[in-house]
PyMOL Python script that loads the backbone (N, CA, C, O; Angstrom):
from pymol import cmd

cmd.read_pdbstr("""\
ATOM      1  N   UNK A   1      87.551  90.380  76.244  1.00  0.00           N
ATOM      2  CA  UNK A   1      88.109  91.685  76.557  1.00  0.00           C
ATOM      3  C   UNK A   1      87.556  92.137  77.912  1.00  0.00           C
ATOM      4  O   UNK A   1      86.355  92.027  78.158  1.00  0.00           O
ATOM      5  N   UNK A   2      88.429  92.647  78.792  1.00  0.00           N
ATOM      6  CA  UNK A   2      87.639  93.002  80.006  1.00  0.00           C
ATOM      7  C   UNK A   2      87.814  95.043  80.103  1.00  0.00           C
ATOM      8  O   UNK A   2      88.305  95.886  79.352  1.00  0.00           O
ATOM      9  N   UNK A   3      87.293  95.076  81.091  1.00  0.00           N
ATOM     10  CA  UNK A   3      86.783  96.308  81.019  1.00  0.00           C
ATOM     11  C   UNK A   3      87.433  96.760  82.463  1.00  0.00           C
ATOM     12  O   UNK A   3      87.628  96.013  83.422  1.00  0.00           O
ATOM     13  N   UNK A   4      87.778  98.456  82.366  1.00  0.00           N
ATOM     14  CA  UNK A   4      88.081  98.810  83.976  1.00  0.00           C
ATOM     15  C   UNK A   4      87.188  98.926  84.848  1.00  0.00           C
ATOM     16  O   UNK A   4      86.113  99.445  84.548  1.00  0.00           O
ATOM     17  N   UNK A   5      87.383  98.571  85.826  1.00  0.00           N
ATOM     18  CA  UNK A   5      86.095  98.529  87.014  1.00  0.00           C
ATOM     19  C   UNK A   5      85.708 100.050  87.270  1.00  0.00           C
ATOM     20  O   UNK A   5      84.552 100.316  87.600  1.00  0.00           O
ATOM     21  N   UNK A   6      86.724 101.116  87.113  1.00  0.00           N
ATOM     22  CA  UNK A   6      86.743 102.652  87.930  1.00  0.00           C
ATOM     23  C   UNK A   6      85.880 103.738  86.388  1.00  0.00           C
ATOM     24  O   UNK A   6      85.044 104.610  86.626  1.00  0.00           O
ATOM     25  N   UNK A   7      86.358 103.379  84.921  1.00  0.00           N
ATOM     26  CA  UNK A   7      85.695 103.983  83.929  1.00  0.00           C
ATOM     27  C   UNK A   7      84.940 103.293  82.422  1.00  0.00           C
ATOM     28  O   UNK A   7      84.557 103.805  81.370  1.00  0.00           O
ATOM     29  N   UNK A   8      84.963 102.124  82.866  1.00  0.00           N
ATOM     30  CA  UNK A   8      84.385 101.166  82.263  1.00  0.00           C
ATOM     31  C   UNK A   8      85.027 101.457  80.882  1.00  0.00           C
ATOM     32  O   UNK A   8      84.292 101.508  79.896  1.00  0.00           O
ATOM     33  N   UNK A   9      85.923 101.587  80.803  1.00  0.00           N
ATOM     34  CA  UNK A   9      87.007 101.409  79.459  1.00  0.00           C
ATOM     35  C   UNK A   9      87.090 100.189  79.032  1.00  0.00           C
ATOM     36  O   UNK A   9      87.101  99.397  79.974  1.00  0.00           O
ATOM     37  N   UNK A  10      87.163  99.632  77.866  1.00  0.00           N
ATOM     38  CA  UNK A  10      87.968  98.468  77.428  1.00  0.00           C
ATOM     39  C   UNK A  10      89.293  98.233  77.668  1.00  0.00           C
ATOM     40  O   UNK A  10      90.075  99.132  77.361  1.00  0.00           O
ATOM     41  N   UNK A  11      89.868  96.883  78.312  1.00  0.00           N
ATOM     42  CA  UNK A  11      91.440  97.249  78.580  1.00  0.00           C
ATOM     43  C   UNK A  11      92.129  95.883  77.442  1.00  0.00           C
ATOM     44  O   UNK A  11      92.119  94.652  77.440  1.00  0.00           O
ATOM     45  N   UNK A  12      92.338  96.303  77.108  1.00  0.00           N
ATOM     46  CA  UNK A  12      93.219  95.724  75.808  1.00  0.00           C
ATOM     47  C   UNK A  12      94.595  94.952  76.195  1.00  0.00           C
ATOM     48  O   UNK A  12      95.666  95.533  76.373  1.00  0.00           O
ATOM     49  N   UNK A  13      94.401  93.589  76.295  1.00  0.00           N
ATOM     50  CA  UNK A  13      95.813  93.486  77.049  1.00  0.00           C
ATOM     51  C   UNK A  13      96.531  92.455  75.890  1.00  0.00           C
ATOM     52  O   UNK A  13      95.682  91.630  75.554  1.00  0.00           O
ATOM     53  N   UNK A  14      97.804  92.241  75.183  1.00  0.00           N
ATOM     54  CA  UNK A  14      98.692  91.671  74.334  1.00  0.00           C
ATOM     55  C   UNK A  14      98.712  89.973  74.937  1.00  0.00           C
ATOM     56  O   UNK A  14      99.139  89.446  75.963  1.00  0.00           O
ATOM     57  N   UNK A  15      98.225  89.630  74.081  1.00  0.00           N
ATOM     58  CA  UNK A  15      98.578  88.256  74.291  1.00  0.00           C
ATOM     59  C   UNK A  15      99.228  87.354  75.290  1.00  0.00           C
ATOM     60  O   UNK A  15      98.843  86.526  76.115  1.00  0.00           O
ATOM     61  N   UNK A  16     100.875  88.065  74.706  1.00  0.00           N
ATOM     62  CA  UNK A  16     101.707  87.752  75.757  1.00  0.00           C
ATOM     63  C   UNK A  16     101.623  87.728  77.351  1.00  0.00           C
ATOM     64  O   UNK A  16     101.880  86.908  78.233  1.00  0.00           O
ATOM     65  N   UNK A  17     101.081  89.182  77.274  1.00  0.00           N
ATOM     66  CA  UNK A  17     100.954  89.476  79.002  1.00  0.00           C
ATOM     67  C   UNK A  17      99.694  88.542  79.491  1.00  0.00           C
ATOM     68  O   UNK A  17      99.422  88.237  80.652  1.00  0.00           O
ATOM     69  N   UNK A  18      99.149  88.251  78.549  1.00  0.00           N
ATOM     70  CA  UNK A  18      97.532  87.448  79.103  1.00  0.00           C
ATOM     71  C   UNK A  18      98.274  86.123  79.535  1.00  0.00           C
ATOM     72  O   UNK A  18      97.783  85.412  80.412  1.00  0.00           O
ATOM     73  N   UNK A  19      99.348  85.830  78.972  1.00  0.00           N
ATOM     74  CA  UNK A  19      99.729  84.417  79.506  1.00  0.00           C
ATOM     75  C   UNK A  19     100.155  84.181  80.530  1.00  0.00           C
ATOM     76  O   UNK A  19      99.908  83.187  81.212  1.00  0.00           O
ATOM     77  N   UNK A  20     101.240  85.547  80.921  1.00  0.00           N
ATOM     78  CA  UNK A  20     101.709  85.371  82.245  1.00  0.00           C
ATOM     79  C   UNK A  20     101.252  85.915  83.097  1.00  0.00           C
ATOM     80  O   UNK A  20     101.859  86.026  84.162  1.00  0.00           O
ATOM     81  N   UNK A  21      99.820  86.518  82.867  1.00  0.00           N
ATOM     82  CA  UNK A  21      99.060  87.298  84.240  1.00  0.00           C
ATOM     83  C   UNK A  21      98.285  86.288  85.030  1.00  0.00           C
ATOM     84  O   UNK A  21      97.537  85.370  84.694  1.00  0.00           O
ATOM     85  N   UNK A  22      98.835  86.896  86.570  1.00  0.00           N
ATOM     86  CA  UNK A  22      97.908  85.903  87.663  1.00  0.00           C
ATOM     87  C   UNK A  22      97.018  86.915  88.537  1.00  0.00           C
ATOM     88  O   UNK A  22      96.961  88.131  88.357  1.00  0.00           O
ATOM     89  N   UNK A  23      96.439  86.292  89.370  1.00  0.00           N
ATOM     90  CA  UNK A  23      95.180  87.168  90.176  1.00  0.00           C
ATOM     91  C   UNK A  23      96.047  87.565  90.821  1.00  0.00           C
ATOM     92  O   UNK A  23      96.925  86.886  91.354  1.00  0.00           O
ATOM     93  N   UNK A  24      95.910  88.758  90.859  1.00  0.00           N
ATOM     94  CA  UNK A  24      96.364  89.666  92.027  1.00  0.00           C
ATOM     95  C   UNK A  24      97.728  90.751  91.707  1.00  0.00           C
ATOM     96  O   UNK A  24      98.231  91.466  92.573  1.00  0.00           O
ATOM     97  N   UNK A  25      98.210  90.676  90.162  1.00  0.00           N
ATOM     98  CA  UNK A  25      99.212  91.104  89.684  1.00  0.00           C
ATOM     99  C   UNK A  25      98.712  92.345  89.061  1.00  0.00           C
ATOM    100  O   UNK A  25      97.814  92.381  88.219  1.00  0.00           O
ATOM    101  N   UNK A  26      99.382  93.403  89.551  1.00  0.00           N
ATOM    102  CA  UNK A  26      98.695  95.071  89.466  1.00  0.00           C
ATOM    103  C   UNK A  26      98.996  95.162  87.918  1.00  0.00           C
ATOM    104  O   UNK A  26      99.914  94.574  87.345  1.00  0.00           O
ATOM    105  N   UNK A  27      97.931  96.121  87.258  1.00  0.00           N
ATOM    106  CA  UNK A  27      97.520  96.784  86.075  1.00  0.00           C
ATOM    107  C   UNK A  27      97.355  98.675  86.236  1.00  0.00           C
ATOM    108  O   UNK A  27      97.080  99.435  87.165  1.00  0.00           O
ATOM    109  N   UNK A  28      97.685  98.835  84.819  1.00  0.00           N
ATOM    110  CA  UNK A  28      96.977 100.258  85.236  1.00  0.00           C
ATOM    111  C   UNK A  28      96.187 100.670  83.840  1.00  0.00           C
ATOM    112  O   UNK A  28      96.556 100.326  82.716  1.00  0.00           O
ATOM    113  N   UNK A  29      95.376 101.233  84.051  1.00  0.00           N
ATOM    114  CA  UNK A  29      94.422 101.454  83.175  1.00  0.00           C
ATOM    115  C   UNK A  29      94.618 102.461  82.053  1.00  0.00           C
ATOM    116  O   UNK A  29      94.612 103.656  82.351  1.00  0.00           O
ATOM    117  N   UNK A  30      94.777 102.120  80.893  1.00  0.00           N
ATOM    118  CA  UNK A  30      95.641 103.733  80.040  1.00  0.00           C
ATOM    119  C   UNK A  30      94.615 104.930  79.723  1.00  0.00           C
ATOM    120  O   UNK A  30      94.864 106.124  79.557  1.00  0.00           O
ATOM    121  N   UNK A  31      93.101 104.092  79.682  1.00  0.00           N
ATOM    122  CA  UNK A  31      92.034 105.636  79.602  1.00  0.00           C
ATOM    123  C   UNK A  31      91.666 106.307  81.202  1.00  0.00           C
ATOM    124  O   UNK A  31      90.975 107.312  81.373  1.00  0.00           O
ATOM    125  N   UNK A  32      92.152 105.685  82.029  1.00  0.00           N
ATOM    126  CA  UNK A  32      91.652 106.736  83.496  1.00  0.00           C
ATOM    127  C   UNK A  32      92.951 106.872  84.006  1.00  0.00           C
ATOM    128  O   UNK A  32      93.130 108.011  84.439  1.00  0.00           O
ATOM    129  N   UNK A  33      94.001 106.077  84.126  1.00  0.00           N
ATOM    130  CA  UNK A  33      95.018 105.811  84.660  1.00  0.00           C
ATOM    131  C   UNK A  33      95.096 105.644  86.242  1.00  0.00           C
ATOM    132  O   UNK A  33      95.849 106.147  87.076  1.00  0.00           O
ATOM    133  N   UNK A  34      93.806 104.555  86.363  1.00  0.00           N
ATOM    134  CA  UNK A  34      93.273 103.763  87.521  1.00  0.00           C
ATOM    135  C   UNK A  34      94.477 102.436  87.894  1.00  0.00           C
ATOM    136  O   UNK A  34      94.996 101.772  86.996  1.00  0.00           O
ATOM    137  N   UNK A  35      94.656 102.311  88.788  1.00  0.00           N
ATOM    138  CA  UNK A  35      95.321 101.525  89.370  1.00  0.00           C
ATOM    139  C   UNK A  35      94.943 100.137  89.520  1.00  0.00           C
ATOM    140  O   UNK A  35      95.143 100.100  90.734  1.00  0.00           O
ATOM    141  N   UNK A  36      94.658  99.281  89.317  1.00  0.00           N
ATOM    142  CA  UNK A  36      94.085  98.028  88.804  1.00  0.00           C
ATOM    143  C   UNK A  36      94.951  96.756  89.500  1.00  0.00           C
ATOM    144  O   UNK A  36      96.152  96.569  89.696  1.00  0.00           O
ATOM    145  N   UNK A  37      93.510  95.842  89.821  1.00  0.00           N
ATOM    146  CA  UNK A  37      94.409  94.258  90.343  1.00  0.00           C
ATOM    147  C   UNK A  37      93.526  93.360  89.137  1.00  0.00           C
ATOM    148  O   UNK A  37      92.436  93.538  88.594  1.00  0.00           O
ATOM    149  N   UNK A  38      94.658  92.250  89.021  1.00  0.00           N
ATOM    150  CA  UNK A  38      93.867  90.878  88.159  1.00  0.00           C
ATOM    151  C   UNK A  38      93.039  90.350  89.037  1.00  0.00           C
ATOM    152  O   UNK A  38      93.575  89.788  89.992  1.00  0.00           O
ATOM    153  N   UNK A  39      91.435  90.373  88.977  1.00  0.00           N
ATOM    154  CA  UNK A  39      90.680  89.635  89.718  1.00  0.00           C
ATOM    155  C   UNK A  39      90.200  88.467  89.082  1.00  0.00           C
ATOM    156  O   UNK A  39      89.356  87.869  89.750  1.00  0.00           O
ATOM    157  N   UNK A  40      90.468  87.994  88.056  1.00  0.00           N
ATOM    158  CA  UNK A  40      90.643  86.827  87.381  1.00  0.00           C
ATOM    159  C   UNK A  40      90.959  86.712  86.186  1.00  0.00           C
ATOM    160  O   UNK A  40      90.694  87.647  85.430  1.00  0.00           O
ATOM    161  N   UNK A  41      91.701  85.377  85.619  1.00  0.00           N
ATOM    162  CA  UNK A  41      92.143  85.436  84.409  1.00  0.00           C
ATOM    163  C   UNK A  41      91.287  84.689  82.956  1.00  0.00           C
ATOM    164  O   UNK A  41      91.403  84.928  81.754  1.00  0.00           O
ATOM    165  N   UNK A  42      90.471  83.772  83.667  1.00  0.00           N
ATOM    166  CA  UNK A  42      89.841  83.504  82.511  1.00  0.00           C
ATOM    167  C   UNK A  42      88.109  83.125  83.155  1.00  0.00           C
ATOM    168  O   UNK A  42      87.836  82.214  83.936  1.00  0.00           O
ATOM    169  N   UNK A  43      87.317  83.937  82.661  1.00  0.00           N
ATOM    170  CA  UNK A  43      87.437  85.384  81.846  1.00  0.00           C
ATOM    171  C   UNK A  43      88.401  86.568  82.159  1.00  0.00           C
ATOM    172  O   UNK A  43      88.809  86.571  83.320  1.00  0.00           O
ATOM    173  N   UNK A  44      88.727  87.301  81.575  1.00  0.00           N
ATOM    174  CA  UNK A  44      89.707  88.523  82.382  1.00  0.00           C
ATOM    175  C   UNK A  44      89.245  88.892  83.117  1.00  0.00           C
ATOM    176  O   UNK A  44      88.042  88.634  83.091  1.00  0.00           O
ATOM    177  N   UNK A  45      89.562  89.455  83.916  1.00  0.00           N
ATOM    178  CA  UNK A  45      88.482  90.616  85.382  1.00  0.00           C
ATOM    179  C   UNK A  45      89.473  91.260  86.068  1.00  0.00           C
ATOM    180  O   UNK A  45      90.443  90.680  86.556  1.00  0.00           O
ATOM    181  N   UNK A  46      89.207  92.805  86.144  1.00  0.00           N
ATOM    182  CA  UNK A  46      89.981  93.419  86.871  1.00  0.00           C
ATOM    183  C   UNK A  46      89.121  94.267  88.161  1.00  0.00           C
ATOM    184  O   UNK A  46      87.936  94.597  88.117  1.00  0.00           O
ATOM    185  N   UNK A  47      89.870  94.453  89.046  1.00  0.00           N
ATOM    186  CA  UNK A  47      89.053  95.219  90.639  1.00  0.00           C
ATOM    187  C   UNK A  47      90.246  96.173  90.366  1.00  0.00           C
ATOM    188  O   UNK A  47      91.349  96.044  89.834  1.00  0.00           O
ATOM    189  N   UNK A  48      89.321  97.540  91.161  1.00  0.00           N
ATOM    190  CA  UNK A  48      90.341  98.453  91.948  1.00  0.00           C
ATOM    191  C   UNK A  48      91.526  97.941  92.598  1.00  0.00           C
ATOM    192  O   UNK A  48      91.510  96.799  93.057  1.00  0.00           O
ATOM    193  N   UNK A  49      92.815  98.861  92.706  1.00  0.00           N
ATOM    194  CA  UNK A  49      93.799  98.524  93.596  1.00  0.00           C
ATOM    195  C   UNK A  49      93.176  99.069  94.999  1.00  0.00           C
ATOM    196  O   UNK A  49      92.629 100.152  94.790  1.00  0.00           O
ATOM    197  N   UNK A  50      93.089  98.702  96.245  1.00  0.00           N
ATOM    198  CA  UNK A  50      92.492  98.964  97.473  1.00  0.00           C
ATOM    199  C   UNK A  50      93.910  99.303  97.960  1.00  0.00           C
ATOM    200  O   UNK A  50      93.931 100.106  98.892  1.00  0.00           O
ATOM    201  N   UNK A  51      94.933  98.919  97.582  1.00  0.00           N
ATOM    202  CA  UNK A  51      96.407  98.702  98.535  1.00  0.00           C
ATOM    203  C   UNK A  51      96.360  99.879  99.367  1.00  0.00           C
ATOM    204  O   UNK A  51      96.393  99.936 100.596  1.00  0.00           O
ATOM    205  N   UNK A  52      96.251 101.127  98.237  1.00  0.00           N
ATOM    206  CA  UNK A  52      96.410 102.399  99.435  1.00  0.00           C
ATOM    207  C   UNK A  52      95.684 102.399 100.476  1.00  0.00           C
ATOM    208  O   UNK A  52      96.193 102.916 101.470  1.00  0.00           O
ATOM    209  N   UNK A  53      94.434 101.895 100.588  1.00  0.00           N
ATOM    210  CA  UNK A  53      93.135 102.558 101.464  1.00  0.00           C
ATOM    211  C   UNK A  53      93.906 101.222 102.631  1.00  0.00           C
ATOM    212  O   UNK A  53      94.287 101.377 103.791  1.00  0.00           O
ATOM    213  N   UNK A  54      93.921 100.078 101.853  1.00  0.00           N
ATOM    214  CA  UNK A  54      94.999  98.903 102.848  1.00  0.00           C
ATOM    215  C   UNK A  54      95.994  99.806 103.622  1.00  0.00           C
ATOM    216  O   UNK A  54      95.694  99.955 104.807  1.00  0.00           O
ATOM    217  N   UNK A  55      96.965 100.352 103.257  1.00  0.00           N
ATOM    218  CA  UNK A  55      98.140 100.825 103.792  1.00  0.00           C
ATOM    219  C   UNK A  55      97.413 102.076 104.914  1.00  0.00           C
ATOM    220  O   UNK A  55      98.040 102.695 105.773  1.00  0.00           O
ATOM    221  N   UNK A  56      96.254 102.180 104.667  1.00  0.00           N
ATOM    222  CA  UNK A  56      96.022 104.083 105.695  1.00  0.00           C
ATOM    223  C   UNK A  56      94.995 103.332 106.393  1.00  0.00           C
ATOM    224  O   UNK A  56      94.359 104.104 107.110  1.00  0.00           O
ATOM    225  N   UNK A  57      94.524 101.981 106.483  1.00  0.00           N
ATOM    226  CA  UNK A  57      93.955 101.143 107.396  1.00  0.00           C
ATOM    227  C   UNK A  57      95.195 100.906 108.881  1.00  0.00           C
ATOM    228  O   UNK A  57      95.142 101.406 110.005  1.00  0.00           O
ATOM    229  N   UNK A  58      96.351  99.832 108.204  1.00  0.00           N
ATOM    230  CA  UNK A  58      97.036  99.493 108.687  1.00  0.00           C
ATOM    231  C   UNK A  58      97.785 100.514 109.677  1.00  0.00           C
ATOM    232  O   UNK A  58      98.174 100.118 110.776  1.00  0.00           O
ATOM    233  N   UNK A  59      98.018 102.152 109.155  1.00  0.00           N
ATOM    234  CA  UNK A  59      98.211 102.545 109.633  1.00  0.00           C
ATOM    235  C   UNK A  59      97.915 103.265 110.753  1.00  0.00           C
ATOM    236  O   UNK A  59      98.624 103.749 111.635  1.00  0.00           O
ATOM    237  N   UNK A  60      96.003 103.238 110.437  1.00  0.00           N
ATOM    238  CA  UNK A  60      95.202 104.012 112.143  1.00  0.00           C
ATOM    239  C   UNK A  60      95.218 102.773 113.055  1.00  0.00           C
ATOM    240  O   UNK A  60      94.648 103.013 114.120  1.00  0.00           O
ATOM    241  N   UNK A  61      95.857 101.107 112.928  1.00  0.00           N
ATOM    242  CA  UNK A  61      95.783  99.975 113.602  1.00  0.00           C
ATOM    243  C   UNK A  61      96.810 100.301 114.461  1.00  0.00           C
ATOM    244  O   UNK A  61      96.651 100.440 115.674  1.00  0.00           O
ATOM    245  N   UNK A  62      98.524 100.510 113.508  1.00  0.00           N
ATOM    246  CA  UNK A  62      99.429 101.009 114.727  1.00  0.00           C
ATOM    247  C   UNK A  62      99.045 101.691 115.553  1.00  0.00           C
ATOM    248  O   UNK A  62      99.008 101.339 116.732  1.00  0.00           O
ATOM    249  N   UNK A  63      98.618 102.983 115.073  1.00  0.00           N
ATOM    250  CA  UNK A  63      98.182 104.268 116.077  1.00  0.00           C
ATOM    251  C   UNK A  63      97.205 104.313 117.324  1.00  0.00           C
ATOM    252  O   UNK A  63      97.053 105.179 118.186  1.00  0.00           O
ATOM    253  N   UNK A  64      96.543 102.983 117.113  1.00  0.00           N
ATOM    254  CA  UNK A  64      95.849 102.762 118.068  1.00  0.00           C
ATOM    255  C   UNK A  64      95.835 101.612 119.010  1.00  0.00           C
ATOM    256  O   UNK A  64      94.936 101.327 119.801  1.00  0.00           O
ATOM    257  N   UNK A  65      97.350 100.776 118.746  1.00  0.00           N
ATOM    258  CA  UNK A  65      98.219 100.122 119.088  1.00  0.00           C
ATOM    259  C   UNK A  65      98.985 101.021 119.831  1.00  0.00           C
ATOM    260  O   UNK A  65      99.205 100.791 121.020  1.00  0.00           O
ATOM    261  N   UNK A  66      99.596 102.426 119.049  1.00  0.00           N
ATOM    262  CA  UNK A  66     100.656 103.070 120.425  1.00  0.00           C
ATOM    263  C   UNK A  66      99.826 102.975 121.380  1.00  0.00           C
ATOM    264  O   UNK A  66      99.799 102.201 122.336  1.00  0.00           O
ATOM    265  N   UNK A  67      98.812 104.211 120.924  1.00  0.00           N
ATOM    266  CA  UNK A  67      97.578 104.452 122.120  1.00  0.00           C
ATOM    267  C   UNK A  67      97.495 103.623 123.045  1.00  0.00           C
ATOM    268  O   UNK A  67      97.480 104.074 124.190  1.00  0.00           O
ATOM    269  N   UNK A  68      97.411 102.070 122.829  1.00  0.00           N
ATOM    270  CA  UNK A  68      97.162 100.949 124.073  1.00  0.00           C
ATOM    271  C   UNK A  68      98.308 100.708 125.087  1.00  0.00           C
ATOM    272  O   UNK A  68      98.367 100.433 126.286  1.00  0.00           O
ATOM    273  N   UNK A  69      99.046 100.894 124.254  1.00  0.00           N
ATOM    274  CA  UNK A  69     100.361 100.561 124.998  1.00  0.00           C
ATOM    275  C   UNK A  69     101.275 101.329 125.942  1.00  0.00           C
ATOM    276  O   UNK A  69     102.207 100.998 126.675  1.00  0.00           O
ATOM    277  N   UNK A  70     100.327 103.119 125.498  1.00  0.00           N
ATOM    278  CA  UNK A  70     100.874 104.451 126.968  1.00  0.00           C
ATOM    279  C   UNK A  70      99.290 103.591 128.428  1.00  0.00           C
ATOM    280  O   UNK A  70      99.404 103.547 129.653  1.00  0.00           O
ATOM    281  N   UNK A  71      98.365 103.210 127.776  1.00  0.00           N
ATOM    282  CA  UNK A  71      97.580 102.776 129.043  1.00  0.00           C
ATOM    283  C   UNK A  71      98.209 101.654 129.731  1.00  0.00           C
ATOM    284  O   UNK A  71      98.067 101.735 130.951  1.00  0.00           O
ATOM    285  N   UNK A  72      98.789 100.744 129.376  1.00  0.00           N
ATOM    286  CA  UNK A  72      99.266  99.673 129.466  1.00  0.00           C
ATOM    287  C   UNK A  72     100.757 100.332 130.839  1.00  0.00           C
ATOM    288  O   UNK A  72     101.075  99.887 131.942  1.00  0.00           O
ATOM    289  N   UNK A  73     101.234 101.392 130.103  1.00  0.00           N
ATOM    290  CA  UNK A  73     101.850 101.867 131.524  1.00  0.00           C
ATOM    291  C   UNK A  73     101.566 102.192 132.075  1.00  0.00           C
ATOM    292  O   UNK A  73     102.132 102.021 133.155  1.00  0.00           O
ATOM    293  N   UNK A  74     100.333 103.069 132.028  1.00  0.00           N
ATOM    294  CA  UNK A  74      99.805 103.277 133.168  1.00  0.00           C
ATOM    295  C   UNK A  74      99.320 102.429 134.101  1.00  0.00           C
ATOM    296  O   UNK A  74      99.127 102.653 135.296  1.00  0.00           O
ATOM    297  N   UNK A  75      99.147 101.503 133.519  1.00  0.00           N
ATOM    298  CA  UNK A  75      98.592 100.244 134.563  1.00  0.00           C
ATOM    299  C   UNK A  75      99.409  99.629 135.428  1.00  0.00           C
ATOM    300  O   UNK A  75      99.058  99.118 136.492  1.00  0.00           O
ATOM    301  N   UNK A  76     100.916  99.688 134.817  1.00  0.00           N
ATOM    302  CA  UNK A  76     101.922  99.294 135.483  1.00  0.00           C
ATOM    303  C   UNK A  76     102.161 100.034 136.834  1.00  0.00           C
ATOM    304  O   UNK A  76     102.502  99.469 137.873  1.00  0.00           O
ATOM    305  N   UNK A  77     101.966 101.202 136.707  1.00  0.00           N
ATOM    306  CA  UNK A  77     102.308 102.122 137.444  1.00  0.00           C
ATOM    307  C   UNK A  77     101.237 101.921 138.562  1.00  0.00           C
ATOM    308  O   UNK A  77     101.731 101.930 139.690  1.00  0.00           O
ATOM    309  N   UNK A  78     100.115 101.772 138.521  1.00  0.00           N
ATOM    310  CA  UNK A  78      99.394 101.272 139.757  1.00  0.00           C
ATOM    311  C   UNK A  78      99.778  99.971 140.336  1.00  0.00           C
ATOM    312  O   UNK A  78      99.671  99.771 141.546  1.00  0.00           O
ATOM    313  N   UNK A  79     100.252  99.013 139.460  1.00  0.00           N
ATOM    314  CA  UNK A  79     100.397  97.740 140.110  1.00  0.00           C
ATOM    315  C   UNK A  79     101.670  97.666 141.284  1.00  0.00           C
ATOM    316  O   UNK A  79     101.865  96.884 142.213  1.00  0.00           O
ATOM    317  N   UNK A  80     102.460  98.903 140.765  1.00  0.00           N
ATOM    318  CA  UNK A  80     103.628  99.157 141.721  1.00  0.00           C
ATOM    319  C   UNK A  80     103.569  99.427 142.755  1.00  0.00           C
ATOM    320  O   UNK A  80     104.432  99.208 143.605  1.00  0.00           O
ATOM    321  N   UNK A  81     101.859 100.312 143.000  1.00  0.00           N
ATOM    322  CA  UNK A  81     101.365 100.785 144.785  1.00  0.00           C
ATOM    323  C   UNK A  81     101.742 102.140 144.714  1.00  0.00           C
ATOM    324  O   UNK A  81     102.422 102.693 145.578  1.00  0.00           O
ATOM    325  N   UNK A  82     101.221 102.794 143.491  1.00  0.00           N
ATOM    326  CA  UNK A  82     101.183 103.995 143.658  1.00  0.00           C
ATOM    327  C   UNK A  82      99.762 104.836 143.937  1.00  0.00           C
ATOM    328  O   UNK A  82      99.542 106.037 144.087  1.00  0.00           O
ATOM    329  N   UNK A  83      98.794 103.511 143.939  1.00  0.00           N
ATOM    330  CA  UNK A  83      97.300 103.826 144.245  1.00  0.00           C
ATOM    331  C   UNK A  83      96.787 104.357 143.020  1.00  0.00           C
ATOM    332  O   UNK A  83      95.565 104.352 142.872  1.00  0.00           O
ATOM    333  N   UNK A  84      97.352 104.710 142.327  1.00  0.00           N
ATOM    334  CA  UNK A  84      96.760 105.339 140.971  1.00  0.00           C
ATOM    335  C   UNK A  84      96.761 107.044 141.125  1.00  0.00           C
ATOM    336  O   UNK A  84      96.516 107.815 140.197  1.00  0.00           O
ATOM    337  N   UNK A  85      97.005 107.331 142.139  1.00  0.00           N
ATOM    338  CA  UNK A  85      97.760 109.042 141.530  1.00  0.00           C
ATOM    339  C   UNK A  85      96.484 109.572 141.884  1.00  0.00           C
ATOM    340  O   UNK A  85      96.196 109.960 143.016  1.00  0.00           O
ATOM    341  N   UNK A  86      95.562 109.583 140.682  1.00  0.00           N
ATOM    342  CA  UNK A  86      94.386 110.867 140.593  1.00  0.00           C
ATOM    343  C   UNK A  86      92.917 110.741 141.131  1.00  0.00           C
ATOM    344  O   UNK A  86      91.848 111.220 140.753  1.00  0.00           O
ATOM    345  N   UNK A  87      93.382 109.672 142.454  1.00  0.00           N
ATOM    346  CA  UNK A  87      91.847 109.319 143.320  1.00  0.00           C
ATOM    347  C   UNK A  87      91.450 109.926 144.101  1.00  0.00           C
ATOM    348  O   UNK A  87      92.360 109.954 144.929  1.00  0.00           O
ATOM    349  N   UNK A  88      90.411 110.664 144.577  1.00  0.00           N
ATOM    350  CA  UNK A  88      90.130 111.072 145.862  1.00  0.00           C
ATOM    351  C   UNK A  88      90.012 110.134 146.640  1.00  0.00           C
ATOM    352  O   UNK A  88      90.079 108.957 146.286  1.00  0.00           O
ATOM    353  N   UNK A  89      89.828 110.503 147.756  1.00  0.00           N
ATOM    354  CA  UNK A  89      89.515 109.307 148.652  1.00  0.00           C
ATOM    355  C   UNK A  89      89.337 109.910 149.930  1.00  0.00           C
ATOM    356  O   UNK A  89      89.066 109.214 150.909  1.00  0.00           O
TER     357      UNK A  89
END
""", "prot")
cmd.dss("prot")
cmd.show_as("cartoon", "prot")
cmd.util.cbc("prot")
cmd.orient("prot")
């Protein structure tokens, strides 16, 4: 019997589903209603789902991907011989 990683519940799973569960195939927990991955099947083992904290990773990566890519014109814009605009000299 394995247990939830988030409230240390017993998770009770039917036979059936024990046969066709593989690592990495989401669960949810019925005493916390924790979001759950198969982290292995024999013994059972379940981990947190991370996906969300995955998805709001991925997303400060774009954002700091646009970010590179307004400098990236700017760079262009000097290479054209505009001296770069905001030099004294």
């Amino acid at each position: 019997m394995a247990t939830c990683p988030e409230c240390d519940a017993e998770i009770d799973v039917d036979s059936d589903d024990l046969e066709e569960m593989e690592i990495g195939d989401p669960w949810s927990c019925d005493a916390c209603g924790s979001s759950l991955r198969v982290a292995g099947v024999k013994p059972l083992e379940f981990d947190g789902d991370d996906e969300d904290e995955d998805d709001e990773d991925e997303d400060d990566d774009e954002t700091a991907e646009a970010d590179g890519d307004d400098d990236l014109d700017d760079d262009d814009e000097d290479e054209d011989g505009d001296g770069g605009g905001d030099w004294d000299e």
